[in-house]
N, C-alpha and C positions, 0 to 999 in steps of 0.2 A: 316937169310936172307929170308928164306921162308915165315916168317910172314912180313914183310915191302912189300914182290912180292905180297900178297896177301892184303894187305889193302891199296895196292896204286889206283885198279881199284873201293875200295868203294869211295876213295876221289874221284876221277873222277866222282863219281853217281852226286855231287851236283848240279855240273855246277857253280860252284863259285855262291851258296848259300851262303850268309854273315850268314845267320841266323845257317845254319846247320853247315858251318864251326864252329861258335859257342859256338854251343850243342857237336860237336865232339870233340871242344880244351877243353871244359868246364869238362866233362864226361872221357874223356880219351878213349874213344869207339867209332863205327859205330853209328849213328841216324840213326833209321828203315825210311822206304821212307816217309811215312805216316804222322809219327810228322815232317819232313822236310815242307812237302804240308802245312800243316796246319800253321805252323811257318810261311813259305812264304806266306799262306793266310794272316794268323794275320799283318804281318807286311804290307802286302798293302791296309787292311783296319783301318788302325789306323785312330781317330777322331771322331765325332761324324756326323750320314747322313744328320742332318739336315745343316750344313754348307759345303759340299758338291755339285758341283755343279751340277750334275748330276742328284740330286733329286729336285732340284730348280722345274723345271716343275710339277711335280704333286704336290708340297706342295703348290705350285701357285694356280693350279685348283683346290684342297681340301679348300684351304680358300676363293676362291669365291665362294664356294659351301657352304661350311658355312657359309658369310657371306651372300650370299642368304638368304639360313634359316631361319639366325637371324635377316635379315632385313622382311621379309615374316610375321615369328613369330610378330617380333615390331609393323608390319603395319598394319597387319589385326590380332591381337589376341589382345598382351598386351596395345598396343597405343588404340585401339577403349575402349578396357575396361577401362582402366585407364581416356579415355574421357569422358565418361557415370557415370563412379563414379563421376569424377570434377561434370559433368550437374546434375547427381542426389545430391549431394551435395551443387551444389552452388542453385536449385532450392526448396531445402528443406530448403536453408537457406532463399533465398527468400520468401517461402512461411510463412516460420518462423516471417520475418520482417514484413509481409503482415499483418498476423494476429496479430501480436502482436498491430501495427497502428491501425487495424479495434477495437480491445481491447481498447487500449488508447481512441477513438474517441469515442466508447461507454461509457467508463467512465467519460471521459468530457461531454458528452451529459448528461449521469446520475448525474453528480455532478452538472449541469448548470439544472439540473430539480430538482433536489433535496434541492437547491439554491434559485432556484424560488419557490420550496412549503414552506421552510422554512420564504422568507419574505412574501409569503400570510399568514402563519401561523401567522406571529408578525404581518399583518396589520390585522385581524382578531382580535386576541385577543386585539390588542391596541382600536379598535372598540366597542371589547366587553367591555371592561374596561369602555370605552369612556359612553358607553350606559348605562350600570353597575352604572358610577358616577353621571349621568343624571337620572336614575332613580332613587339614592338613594338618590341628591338632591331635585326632586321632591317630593317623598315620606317623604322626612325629610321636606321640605314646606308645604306639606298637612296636618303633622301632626305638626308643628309648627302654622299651622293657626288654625284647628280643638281645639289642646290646648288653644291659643290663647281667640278664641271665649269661648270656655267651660270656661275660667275664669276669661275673660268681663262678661258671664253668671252669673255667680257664686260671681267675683264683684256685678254685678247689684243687685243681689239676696242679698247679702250683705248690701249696703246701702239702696236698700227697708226693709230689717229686719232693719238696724242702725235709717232709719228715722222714721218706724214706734215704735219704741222703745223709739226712744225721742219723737214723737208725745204724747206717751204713757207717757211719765216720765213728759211732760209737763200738760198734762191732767190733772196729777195725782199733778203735783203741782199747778195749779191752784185754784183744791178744797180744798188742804191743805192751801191754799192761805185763798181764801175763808171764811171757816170753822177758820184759825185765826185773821183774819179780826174780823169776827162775834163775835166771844168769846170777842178780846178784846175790841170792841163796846160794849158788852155787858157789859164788866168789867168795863170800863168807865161810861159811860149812867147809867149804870143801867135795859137799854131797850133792849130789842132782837130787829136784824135788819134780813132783809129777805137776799135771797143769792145775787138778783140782788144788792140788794144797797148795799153790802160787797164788790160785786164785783166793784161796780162806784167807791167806796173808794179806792180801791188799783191802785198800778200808773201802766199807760199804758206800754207793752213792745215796746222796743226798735227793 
């Protein structure tokens, strides 16, 4: 009896603590006041603070403060940079397309001059050529007439030897003429005759 007179005033400590009532049905004992507090703490903050409404307020003010930041950060840090790279990029691509055009239009201008030296070149040489044929016609005329002449020459020279050659074979037959005229007068007759009257005896040419 002395032990139930005496653990009736620790139930009384709880105050109809659920949690220590409990610990004391659980244990068979007193729970020191201490783990009671804490128990009774624990059990009135069960859940987590952020769905709590009581911290609603400064979780509030914390994300406009960050989201400050990281609007601050976006607009004046990452945003301007991230713009200056686009401009220095899109203006490097431009300057890229720039030059590359001035390139192109230099090589059409070189290929449209190197086009046009190329047909000076073929109306030159077709010139040359041209001249080239002209002069080698001519010179083949000059020397077609030059030959030409040298052997009309050399003809001429030809029938003056041919005619003086038969003037010569004629000459030379006339005295043999002559000379058997004479003999055979003589052989007839009996009489020599002189060369003129040999010669009135023989018949006139034709």
């Amino acid at each position: 009896m002395a032990t139930e007179s005496q653990s009736a005033p620790a139930t009384g400590d709880h105050d109809g603590n659920p949690a220590a009532e409990a610990a004391e049905a659980v244990h068979g004992h007193e729970v020191p006041a201490g783990v009671t507090e804490v128990a009774a703490h624990g059990g009135e903050g069960g859940g987590l603070p952020q769905f709590r409404f009581e911290y609603w307020g400064g979780q509030i003010v914390w994300l406009l403060i960050l989201f400050a930041i990281l609007y601050f950060l976006f607009a004046r840090v990452f945003t301007p940079r991230y713009r200056k790279i686009i401009e220095t990029r899109q203006s490097t691509i431009d300057g890229a397309l720039e030059e590359a055009r001035r390139v192109q239009a230099e090589a059409d201008s070189q290929a449209q001059a190197v086009k046009a030296e190329i047909d000076q070149a073929r109306a030159n040489a077709r010139r040359v050529v041209a001249d080239a044929n002209a002069k080698a016609a001519a010179e083949l005329a000059r020397s077609q007439a030059a030959e030409d002449a040298r052997l009309n020459g050399e003809l001429e020279e030809a029938e003056q030897r041919i005619r003086a050659m038969r003037d010569g074979a004629l000459a030379n037959v006339e005295a043999i003429a002559t000379d058997t005229a004479q003999a055979i007068v003589q052989k007839l007759t009996g009489s020599a005759v002189t060369a003129a009257e040999a010669g009135a005896l023989r018949p006139a040419r034709t």
